[in-house]
C-alpha positions as CSV (number, residue, x, y, z in Angstrom):
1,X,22.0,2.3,8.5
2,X,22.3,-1.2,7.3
3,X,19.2,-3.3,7.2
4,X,18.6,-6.2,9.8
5,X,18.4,-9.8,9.7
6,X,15.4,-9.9,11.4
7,X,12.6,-6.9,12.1
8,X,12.3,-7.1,16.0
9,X,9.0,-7.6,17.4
10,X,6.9,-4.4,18.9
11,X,5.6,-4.6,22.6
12,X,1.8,-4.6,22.2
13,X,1.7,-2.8,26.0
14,X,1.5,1.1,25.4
15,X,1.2,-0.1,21.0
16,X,-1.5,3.0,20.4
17,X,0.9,5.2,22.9
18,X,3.6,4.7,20.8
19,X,2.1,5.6,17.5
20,X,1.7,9.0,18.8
21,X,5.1,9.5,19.6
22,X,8.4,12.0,19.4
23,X,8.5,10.9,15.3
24,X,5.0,12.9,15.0
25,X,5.1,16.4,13.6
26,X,5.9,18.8,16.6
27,X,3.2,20.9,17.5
28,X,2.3,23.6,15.1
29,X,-0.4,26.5,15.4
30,X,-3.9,27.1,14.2
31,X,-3.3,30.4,12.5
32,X,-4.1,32.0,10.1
33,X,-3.4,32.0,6.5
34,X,-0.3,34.4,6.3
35,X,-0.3,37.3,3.9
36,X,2.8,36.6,1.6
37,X,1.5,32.9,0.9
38,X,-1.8,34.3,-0.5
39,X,0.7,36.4,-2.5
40,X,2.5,33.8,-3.7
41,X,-0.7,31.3,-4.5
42,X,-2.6,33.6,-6.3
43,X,-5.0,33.4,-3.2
44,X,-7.5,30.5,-2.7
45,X,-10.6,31.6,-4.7
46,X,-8.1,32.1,-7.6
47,X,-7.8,28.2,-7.4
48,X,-11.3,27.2,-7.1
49,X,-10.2,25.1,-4.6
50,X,-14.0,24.8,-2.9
51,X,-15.5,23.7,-6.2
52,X,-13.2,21.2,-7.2
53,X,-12.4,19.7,-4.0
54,X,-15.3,19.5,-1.5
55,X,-16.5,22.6,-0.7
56,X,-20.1,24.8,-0.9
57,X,-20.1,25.5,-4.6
58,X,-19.2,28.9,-5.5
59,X,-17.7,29.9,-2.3
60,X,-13.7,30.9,-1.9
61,X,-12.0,29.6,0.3
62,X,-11.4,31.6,3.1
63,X,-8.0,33.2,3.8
64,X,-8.2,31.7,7.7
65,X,-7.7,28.1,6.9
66,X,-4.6,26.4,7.3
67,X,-3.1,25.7,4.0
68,X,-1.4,22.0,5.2
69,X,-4.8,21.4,6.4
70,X,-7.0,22.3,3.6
71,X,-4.7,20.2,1.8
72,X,-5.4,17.1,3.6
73,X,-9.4,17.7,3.7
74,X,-8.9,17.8,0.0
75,X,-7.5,14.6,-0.7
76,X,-9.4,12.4,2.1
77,X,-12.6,14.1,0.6
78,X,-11.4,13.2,-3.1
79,X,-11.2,9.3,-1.2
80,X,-14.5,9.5,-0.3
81,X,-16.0,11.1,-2.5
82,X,-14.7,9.9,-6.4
83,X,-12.9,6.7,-5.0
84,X,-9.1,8.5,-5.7
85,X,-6.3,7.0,-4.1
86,X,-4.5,9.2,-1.8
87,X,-1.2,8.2,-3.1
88,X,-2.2,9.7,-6.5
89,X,-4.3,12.5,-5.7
90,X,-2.4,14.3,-2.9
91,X,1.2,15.4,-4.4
92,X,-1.3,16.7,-7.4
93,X,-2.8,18.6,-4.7
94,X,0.8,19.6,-2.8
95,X,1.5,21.0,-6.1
96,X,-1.1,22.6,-7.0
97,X,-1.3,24.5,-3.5
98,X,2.6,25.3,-3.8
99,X,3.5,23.0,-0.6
100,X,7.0,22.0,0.3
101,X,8.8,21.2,3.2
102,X,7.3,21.2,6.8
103,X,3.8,22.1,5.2
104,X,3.9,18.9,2.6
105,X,5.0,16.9,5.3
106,X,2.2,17.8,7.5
107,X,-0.3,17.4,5.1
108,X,1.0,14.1,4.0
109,X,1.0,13.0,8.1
110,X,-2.6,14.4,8.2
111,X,-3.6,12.6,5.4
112,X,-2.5,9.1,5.3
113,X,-3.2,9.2,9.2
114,X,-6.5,9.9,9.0
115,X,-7.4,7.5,6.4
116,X,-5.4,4.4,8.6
117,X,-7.1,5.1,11.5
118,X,-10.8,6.3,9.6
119,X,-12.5,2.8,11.0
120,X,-11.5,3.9,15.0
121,X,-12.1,8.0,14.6
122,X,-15.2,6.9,13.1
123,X,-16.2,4.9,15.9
124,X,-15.2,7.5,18.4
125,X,-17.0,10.9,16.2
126,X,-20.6,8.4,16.6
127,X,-20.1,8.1,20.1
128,X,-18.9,11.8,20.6
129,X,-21.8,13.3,18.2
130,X,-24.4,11.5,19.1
131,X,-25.3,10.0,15.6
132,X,-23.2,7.4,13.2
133,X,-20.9,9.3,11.1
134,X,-22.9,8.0,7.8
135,X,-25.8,10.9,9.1
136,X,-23.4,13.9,9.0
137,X,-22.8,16.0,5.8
138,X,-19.7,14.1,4.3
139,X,-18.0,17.7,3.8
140,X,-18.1,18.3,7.5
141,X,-17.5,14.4,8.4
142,X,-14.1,14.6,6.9
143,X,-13.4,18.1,8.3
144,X,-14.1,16.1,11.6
145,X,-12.0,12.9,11.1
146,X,-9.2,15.0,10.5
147,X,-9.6,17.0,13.7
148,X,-9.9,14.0,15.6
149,X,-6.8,12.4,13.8
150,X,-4.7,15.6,14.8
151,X,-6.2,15.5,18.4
152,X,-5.7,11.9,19.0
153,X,-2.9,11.2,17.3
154,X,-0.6,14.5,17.3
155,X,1.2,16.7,19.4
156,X,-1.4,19.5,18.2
157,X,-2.4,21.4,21.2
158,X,-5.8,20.9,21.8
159,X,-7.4,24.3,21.2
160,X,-5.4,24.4,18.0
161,X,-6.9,21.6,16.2
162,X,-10.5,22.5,17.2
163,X,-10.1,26.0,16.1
164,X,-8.4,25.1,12.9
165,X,-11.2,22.0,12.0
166,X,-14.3,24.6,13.1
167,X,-12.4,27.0,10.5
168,X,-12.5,24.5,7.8
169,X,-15.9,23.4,8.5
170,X,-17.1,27.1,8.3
171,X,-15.7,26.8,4.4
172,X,-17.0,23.6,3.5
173,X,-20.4,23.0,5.3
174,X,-22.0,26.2,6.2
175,X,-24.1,26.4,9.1
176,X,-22.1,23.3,11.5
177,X,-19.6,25.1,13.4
178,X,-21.4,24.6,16.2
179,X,-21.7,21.5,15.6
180,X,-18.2,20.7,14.6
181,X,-16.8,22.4,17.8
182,X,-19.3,20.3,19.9
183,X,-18.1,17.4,18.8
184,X,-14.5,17.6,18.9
185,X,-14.4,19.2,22.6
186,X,-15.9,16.1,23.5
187,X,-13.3,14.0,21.6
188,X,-11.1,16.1,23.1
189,X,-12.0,15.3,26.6
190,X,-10.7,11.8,26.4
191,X,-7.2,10.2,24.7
192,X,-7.2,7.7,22.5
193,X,-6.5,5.1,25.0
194,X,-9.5,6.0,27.2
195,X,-12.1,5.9,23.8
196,X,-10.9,2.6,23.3
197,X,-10.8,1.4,26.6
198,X,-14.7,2.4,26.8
199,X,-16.1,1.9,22.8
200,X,-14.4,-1.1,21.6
201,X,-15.3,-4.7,22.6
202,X,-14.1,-6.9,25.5
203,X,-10.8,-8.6,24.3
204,X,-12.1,-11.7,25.8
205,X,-15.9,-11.9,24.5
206,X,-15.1,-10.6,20.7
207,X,-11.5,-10.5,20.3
208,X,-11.5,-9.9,17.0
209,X,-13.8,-6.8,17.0
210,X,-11.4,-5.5,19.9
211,X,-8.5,-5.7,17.6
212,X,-10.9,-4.3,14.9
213,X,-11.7,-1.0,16.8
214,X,-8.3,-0.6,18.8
215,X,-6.4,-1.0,15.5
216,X,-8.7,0.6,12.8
217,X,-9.0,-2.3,10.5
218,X,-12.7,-4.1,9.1
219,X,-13.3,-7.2,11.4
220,X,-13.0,-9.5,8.4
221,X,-9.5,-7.9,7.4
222,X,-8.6,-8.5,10.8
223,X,-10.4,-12.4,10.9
224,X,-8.6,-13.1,7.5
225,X,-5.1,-12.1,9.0
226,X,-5.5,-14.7,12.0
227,X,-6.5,-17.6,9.8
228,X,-2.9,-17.0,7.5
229,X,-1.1,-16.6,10.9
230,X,-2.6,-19.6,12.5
231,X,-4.9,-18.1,14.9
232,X,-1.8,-15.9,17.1
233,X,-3.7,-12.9,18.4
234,X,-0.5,-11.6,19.2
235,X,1.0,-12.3,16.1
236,X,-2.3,-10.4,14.3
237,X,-2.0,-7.3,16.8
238,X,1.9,-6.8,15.8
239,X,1.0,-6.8,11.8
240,X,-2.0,-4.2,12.6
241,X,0.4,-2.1,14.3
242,X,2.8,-2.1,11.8
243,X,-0.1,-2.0,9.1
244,X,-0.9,1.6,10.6
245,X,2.7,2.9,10.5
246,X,4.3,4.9,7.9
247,X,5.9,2.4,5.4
248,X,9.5,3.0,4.4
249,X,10.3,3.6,0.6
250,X,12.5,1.0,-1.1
251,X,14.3,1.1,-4.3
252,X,15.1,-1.4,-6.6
253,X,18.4,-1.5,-8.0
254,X,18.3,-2.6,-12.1
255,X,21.5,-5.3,-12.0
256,X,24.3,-4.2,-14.5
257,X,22.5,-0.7,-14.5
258,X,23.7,0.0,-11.1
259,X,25.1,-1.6,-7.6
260,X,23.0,-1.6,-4.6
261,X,25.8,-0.6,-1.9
262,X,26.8,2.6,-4.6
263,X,23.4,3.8,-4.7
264,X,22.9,3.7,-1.5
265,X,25.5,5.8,-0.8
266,X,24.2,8.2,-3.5
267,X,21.0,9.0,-2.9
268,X,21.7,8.6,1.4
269,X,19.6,4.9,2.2
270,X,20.8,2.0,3.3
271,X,20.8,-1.2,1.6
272,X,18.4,-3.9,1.6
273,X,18.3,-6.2,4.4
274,X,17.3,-9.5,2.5
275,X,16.7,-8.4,-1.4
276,X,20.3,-7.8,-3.2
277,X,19.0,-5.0,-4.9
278,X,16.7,-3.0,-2.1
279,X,17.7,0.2,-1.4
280,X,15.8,2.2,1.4
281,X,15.4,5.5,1.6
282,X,14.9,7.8,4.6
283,X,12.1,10.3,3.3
284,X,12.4,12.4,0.4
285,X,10.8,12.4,-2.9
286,X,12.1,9.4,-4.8
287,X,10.8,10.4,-7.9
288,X,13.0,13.4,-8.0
289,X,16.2,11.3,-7.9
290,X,18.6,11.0,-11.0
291,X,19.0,6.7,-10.5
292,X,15.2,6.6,-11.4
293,X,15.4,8.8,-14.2
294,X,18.0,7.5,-16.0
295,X,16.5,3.9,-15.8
296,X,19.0,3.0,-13.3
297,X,16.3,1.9,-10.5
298,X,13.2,2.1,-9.5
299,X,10.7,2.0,-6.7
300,X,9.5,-1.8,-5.5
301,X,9.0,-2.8,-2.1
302,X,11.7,-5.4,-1.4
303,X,9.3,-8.4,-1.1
304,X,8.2,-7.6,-4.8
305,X,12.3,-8.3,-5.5
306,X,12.3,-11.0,-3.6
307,X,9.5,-12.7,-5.2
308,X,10.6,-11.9,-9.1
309,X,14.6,-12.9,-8.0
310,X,13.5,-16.6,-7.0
311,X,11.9,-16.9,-10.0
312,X,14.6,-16.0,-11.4
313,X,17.0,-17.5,-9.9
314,X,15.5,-21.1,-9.6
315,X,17.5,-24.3,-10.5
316,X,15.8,-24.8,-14.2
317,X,17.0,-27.7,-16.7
318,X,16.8,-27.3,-20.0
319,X,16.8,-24.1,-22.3
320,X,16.2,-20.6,-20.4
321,X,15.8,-18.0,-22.5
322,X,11.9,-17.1,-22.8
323,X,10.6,-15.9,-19.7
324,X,6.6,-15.1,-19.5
325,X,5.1,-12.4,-17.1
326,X,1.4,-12.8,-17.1
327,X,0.0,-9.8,-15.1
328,X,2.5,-7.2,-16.2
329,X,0.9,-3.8,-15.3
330,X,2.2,-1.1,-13.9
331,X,5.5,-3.1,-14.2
332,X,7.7,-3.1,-11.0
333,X,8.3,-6.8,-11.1
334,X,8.9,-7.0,-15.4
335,X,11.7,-4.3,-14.8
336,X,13.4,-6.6,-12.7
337,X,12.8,-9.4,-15.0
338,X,14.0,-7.7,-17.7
339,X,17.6,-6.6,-16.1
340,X,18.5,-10.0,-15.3
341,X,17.3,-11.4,-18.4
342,X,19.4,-8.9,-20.6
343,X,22.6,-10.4,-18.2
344,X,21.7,-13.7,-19.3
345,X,20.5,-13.3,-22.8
346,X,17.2,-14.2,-22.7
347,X,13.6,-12.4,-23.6
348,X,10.7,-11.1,-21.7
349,X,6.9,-11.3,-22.7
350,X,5.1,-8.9,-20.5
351,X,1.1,-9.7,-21.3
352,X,-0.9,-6.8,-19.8
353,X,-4.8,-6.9,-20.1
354,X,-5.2,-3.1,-19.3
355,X,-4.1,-0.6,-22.4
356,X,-3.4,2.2,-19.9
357,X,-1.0,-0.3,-17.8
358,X,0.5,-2.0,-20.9
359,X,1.8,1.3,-21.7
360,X,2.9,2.2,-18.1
361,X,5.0,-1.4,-18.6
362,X,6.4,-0.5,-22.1
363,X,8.1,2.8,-20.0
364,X,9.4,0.8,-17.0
365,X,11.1,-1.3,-19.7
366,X,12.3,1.1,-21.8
367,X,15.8,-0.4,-23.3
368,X,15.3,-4.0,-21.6
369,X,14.6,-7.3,-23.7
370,X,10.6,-7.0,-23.2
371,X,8.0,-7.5,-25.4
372,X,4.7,-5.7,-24.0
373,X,1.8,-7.8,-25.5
374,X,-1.7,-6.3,-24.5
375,X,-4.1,-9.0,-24.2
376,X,-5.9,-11.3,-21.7
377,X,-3.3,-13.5,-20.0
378,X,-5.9,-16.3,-20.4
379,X,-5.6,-16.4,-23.7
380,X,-2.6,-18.8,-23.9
381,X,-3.3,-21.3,-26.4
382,X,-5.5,-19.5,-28.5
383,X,-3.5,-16.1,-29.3
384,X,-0.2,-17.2,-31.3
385,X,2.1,-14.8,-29.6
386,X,1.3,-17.3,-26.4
387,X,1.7,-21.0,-27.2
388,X,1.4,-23.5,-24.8
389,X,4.3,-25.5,-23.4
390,X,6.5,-22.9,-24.9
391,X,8.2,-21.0,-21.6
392,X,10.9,-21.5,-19.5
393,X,10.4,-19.3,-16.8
394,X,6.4,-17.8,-15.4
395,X,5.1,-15.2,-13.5
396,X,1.8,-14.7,-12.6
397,X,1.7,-11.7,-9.9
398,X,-2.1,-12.0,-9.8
399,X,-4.7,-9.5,-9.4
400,X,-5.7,-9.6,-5.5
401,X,-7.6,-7.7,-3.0
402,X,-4.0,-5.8,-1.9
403,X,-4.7,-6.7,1.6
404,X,-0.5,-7.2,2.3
405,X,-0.4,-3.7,1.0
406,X,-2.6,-1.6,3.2
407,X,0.1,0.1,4.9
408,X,0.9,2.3,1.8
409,X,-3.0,2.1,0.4
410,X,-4.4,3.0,3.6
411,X,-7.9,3.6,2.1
412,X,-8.3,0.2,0.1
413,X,-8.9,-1.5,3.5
414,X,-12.3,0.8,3.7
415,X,-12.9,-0.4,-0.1
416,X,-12.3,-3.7,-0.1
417,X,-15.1,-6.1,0.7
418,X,-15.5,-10.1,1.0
419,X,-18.0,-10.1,-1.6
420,X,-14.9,-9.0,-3.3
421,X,-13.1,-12.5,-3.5
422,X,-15.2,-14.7,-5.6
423,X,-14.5,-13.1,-8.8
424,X,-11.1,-12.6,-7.8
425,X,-9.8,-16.2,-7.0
426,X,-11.9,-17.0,-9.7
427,X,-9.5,-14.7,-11.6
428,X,-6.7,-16.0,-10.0
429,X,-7.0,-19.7,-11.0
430,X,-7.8,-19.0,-14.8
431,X,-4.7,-16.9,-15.3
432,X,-2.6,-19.9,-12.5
433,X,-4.1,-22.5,-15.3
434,X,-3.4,-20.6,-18.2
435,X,0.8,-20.0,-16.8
436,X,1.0,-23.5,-16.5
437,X,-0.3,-24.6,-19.6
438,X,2.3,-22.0,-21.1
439,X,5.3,-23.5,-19.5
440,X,7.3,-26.4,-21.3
441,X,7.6,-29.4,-19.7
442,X,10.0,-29.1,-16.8
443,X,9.4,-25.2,-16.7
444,X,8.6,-22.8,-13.3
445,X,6.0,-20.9,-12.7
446,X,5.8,-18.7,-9.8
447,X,2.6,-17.3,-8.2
448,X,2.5,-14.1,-6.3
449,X,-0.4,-12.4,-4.4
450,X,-0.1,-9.1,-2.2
451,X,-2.5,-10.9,0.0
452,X,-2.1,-13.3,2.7
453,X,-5.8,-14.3,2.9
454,X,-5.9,-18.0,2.5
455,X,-8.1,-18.2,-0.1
456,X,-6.2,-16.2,-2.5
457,X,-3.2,-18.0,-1.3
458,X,-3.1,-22.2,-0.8
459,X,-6.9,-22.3,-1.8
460,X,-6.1,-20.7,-5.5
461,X,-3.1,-22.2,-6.1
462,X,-4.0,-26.1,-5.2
463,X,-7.2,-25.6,-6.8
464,X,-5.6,-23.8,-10.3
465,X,-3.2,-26.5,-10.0
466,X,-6.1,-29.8,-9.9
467,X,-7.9,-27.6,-12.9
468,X,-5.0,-27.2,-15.0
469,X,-5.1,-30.3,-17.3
470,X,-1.2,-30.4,-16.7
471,X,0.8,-31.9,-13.9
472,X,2.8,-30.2,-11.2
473,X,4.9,-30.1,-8.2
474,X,5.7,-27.7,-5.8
475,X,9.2,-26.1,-5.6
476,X,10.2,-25.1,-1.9
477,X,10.2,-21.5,-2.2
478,X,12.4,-21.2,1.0
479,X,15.2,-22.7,-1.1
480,X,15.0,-19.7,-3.2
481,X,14.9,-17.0,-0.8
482,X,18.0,-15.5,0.8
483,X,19.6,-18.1,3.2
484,X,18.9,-17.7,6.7
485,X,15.5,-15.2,6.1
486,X,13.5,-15.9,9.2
487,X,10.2,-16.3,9.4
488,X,9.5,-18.4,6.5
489,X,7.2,-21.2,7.8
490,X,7.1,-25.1,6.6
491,X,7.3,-24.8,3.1
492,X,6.9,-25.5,0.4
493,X,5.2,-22.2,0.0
494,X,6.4,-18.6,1.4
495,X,4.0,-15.9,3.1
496,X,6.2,-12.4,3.8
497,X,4.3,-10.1,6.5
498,X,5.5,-6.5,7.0
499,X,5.6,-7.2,11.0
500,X,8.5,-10.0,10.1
501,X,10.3,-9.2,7.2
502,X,9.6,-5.2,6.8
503,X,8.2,-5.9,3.0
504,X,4.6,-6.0,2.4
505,X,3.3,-9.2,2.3
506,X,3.5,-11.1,0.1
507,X,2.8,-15.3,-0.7
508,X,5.0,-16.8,-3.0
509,X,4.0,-20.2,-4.7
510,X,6.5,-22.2,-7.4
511,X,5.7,-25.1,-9.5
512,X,7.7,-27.4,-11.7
513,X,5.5,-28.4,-14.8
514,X,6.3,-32.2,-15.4
């Protein structure tokens, strides 16, 4: 398929209905654990699956439990319980249990799911056990959420995902079986629609809480989206819907490495619908695919392209050959930077404060003109190998609270906090300051966040901007977006939303040093 110009909108009528719908796994049973797969595991004590994941110390995993399933209580209890991101832990996990296919993708489903929609099942297990969720044994509370998930949000028959959760909780928290079943018959007895209807507030006394509980997001989340889209309910309700959907993978095509149209047809996406170089994939394990490792692509969501390209590509008088990106790590956005500079014979310094990251950037750059400096971005003026007034073109892709990202970092919505954003916007405007004392006099400097919240957005960036010491004036970043993108606003700055544009979303800021 070939990407839109514009993502339609969703219908909010029957919104919850349709997450459940025909694209869901079909309906599998709760059986047991067959023979030949315990044959070709090594069997689950062999693994010490129980001990390393979750379970009563000591005890095997029992043969009964579905693999798939076991799976995802592993890697939502490895969220809970050591802070892991799903994305990381589980395809250590599908390795490790030898799952492919069918199984993987199950897993995956049950998974990401449940971690999305943790905030609503939470709500409903209190109501439907009697107690808040914090009160039950987190080994059996996770066993639960993931029966609820596959109960309200699958075509899992009913007895099937009772039986298969009261299995699970007989491995991991002896003694609540009874329990367990209790509990999710009684989920069982309503649908989703119906828990809502009855648990979450009145739309029209607390709206925000309504969309809070109907859509699984924290009420600040939610509060903080409304602000950035001007108070639209409706427009807030599309972006949690598409918040809790399963985000596409896009590719990044490295220019004069490869062409976006080929490698589409190569690896069976489409291209991008507003980025030159997107590529998007229809499932699949992108890390298995030759273009990535042979440096000829790599994964980026296409807003991140679009963001790095109009920096890029931004009208710039004067000399253009040393670019600056201030926040390198893990380095999507320098590997982009990098391919277009090598067309145009100019040199990237990639500044990472992290030594783990700073080396994660010197592979995504491999055979590119990058430098990888690790060291404080803040340090411009004082380290020699960042002057001020020396660069042509800046980046500074900001650490942020990753609130236009929760789509693919389901659990981060769960983690993040407001106490969070004082030290971060703090953050923000030192490194903002210290990219605009770097630039040269009539040089750009573009700030990205993955976070629409205003105060990481138009608060940072006028503030950073009054505290720099140096003058300024905004570029319209419209100007350097593809012609005819919808969506964009008023200028002179750009906010992308996943509901709109199908990227994550992400604010773009440009300034002009004087």
């Amino acid at each position: 398929m070939t990407g839109p110009t514009h993502r339609p909108e969703r219908p909010v009528d029957g919104a919850r209905r349709e997450q459940r719908g025909d694209d869901r796994r079909p309906e599998r049973s709760a059986g047991g654990f067959r023979g030949d797969r315990t044959a070709r595991t090594g069997g689950w004590g062999d693994r010490g699956g129980a001990d390393r994941w979750g379970g009563r110390p000591g005890r095997p995993v029992r043969p009964a439990v579905d693999l798939p399933r076991y799976a995802a209580y592993q890697a939502v209890a490895a969220v809970h319980r050591d802070d892991a991101y799903a994305n990381l832990v589980l395809p250590a996990i599908l390795r490790e249990q030898g799952l492919t296919g069918r199984d993987a993708a199950f897993a995956t489903e049950l998974t990401y799911g449940t971690l999305r929609q943790l905030g609503t099942l939470d709500t409903i297990l209190t109501a439907a056990a009697g107690r808040d969720v914090e009160r039950i044994d987190p080994p059996v509370r996770d066993a639960l959420r993931l029966g609820a998930y596959q109960l309200l949000h699958t075509r899992v028959p009913a007895h099937a995902a009772v039986s298969s959760t009261v299995d699970l909780v007989r491995t991991v928290g002896e003694g609540a079986t009874g329990f367990a079943n209790a509990v999710l018959r009684e989920v069982a007895g309503q649908d989703l629609d119906a828990w809502v209807t009855k648990l979450a507030p009145s739309p029209a006394a607390d709206p925000i809480g309504h969309l809070a509980v109907t859509y699984s997001h924290p009420q600040w989340i939610v509060r903080a989206f409304a602000d950035a889209l001007g108070g639209d309910l409706g427009e807030v309700t599309r972006l949690l819907i598409e918040d809790n959907e399963r985000p596409p993978v896009h590719l990044c095509v490295r220019p004069g490495r490869a062409d976006a149209v080929e490698l589409a047809d190569e690896v069976g996406g489409a291209p991008g619908a507003f980025s030159p170089y997107a590529v998007y994939l229809s499932g699949g394990a992108p890390g298995d695919l030759p273009a990535l490792t042979d440096g000829r692509a790599h994964v980026q969501d296409e807003g991140s392209q679009l963001v790095a390209n109009a920096l890029a590509t931004a009208p710039l008088d004067g000399p253009d050959g040393r670019w600056l990106d201030l926040c390198a790590g893990p380095g999507g956005k320098a590997g982009l930077l990098g391919a277009l500079a090598a067309q145009r014979g100019a040199r990237v310094t990639a500044v990472e404060v992290s030594e783990h990251r700073a080396r994660l950037v010197e592979q995504a750059t491999r055979g590119l003109p990058v430098n990888v400096l690790h060291t404080d971005g803040r340090t411009v003026g004082a380290d020699p190998n960042l002057p001020e007034g020396h660069f042509d073109r800046v980046l500074v892709d900001a650490p942020c609270t990753g609130l236009g990202s929760l789509r693919r970092r389901p659990e981060s919505r769960w983690r993040r906090q407001p106490s969070d954003l004082p030290p971060l916007t703090r953050l923000q405007r030192e490194l903002l300051a210290a990219a605009l004392r770097a630039t040269r006099p009539g040089g750009l400097v573009a700030y990205v966040t993955c976070s629409p919240h205003t105060v990481e957005t138009h608060v940072t960036v006028t503030e950073a901007a009054r505290r720099a010491g140096v003058a300024a004036d905004f570029v319209d970043a419209r100007t350097l977006l593809p012609p005819g993108m919808p969506g964009l606003g008023d200028g002179p700055t750009v906010q992308l939303w996943p509901h709109r544009h199908g990227t994550d979303a992400m604010f773009l800021a440009v300034l002009r040093r004087d």
